[in-house]
C-alpha positions in Angstrom: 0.0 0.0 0.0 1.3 3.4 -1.2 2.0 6.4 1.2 -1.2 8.7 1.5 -1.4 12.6 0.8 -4.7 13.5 2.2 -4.9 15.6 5.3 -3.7 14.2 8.5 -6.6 13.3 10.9 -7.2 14.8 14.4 -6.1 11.1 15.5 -3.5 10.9 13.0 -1.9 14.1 14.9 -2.8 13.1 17.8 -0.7 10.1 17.5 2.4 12.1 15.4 3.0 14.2 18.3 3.1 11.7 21.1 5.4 9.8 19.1 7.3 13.0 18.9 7.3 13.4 22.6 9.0 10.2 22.8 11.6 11.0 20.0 10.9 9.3 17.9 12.6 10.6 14.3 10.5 12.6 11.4 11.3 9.7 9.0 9.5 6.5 11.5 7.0 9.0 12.4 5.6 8.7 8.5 6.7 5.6 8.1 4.1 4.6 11.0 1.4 6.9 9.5 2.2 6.0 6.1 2.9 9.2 5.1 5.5 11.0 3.2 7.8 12.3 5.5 7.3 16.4 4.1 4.2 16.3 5.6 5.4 15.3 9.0 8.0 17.9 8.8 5.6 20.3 7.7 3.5 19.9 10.8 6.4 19.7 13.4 8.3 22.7 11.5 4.6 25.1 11.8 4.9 24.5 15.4 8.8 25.0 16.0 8.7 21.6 17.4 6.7 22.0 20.1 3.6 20.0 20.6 0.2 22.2 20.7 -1.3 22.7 23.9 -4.9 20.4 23.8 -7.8 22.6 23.2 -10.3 23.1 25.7 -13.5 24.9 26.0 -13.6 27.7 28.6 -15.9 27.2 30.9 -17.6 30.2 30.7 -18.4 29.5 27.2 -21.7 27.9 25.7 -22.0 24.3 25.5 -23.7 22.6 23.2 -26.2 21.9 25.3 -27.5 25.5 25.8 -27.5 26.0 22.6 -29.4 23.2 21.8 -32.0 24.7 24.3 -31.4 27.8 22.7 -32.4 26.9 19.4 -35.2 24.8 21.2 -36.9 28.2 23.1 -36.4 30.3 20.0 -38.4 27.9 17.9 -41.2 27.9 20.8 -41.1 31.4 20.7 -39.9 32.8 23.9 -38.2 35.8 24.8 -34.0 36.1 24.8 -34.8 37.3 28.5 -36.7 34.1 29.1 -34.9 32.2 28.1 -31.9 33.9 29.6 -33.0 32.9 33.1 -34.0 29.5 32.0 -30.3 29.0 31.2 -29.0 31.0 34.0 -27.3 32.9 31.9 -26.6 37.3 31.4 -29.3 38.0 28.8 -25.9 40.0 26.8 -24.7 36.3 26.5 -27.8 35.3 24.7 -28.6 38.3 22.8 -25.1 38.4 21.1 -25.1 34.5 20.7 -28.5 34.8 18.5 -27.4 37.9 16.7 -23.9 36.9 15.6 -25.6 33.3 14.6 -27.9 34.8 11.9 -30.7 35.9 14.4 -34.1 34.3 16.3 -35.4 32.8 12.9 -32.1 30.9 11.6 -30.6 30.3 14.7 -29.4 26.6 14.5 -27.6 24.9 17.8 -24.6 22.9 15.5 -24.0 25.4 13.1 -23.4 28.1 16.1 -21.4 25.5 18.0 -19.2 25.0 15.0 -18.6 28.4 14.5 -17.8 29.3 18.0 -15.2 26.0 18.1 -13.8 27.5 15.0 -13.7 31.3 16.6 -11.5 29.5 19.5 -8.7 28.8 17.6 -7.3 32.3 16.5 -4.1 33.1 17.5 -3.6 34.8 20.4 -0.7 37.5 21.2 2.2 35.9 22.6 3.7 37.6 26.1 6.9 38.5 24.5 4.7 40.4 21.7 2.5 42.8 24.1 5.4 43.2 26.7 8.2 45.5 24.8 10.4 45.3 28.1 10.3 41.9 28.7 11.0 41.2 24.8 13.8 42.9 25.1 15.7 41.7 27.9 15.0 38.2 26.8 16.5 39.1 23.3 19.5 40.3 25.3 20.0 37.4 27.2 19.8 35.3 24.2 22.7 37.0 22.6 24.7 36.4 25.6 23.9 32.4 25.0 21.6 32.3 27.9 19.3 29.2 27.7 15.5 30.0 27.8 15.4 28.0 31.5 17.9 30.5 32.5 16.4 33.5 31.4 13.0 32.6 33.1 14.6 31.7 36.1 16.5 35.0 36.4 13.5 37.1 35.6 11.8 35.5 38.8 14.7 36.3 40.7 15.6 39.7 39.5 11.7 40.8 39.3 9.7 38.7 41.8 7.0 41.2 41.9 6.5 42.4 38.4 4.0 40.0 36.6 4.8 41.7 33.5 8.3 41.0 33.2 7.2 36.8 33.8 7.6 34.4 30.8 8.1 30.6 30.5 11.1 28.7 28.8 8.1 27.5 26.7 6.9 30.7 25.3 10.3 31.7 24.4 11.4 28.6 22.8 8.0 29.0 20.8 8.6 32.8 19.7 12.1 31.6 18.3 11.4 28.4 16.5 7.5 29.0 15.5 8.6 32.7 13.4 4.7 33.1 12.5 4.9 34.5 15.2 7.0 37.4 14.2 7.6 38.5 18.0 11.8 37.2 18.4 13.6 37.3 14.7 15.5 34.1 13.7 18.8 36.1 14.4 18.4 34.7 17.7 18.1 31.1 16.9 21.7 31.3 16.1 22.2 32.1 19.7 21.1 29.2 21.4 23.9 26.4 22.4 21.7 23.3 20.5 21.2 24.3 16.7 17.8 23.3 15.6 15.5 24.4 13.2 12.9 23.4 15.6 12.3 22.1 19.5 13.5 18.4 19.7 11.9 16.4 22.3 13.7 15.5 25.3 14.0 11.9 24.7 15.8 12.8 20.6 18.2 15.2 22.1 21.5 13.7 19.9 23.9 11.1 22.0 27.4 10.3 21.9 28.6 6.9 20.3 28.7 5.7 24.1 25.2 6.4 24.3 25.3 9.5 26.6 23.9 13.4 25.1 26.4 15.6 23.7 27.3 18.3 25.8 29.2 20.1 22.7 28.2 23.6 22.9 28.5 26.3 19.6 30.3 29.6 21.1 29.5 33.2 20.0 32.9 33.8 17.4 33.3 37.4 19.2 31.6 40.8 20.2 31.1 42.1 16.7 29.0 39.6 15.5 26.8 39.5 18.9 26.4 43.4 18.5 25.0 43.0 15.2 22.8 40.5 16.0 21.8 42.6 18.8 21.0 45.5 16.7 18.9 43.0 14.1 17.6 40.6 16.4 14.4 42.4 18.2 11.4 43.4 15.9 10.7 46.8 15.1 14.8 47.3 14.5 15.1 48.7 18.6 18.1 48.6 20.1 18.6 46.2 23.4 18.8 47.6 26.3 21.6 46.4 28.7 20.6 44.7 31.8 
């Protein structure tokens, strides 16, 4: 049986990145999905590397439930107030969930639930791209060869108080490898010890003929070349500020 080139499947992905997580290589992953392996690397390489974080209904949101009772009340004909306090919900939330879901006479339940699932999954603003300060210090750390983990840990020493100057190893390892993103430019890649085009799991980090990980690191070749990556590195062409 021939490799397939339709789109993966939710289980399909599902199953790529745990395989991932336990490092397993880009070529066995689509040998195991019987795919080719460009579309496993095209999947890993949109995400840096990084497996997605599952998604998750808020729990303030509508379930599918109220809107099924939604659609239910409307086609009775009560009131949005009615049926507001049937639901126990702010009549706003059921006024805007009719009107943005073509109004009280072509409301449907699993077309509005589908839409809404669908809404969820914009892109949000990373930290690093609504916090200027914090952007920048990271960017100057990362020029110095500074590992994410020790970056975040030394913004929780340096400013335990300051939520705004908080970020995980996560979100920066995401802002340099997933460059969508547009927040850290890939001048910075160059920066960190492991060279990558993307996060490797844990478990694929490359070993040493004996079996143990490399501990080979790739040194800055001198000043010059970290001050122009300094001066090219953070979007919106600022300069770093020294800390």
């Amino acid at each position: 049986m021939g490799v397939r080139w339709s789109r993966l499947s939710w289980s399909e992905r599902t199953e790529l990145w745990a395989r991932w997580r336990r490092g397993e290589s880009l070529r066995d992953i689509a040998r195991a999905l019987n795919r080719v392996s460009s579309s496993v690397y095209d999947i890993v390489g949109a995400e840096g590397g990084i497996p997605p974080r599952p998604r998750r209904r808020s729990r303030l949101a509508l379930t599918t439930t109220e809107r099924e009772e939604i659609s239910r009340q409307l086609a009775r004909g009560l009131s949005l107030r009615a049926i507001s306090r049937s639901l126990r919900r702010a009549p706003s939330t059921i006024s805007r969930e009719v009107r943005r879901n073509h109004g009280r006479t072509l409301y449907r339940a699993a077309a509005a639930d589908r839409r809404a699932w669908r809404q969820s999954r914009r892109p949000k603003r990373c930290r690093l791209a609504t916090r200027p300060a914090l952007r920048r210090a990271v960017a100057t750390k990362l020029v110095r060869q500074w590992s994410p983990q020790q970056i975040s840990g030394w913004l929780r020493q340096t400013c335990p108080r300051d939520p705004d100057m908080q970020v995980s190893h996560e979100t920066i390892y995401r802002s340099l490898f997933v460059q969508s993103r547009g927040v850290l430019k890939r001048a910075l890649l160059r920066q960190l010890r492991r060279q990558h085009h993307f996060r490797h799991a844990r478990a694929s980090a490359r070993r040493s003929p004996s079996g143990r990980r490399s501990t080979s690191t790739r040194m800055s070749t001198g000043a010059k070349r970290a001050a122009i990556a300094l001066r090219r590195a953070v979007s919106g062409g600022r300069r770093l500020s020294q800390t």
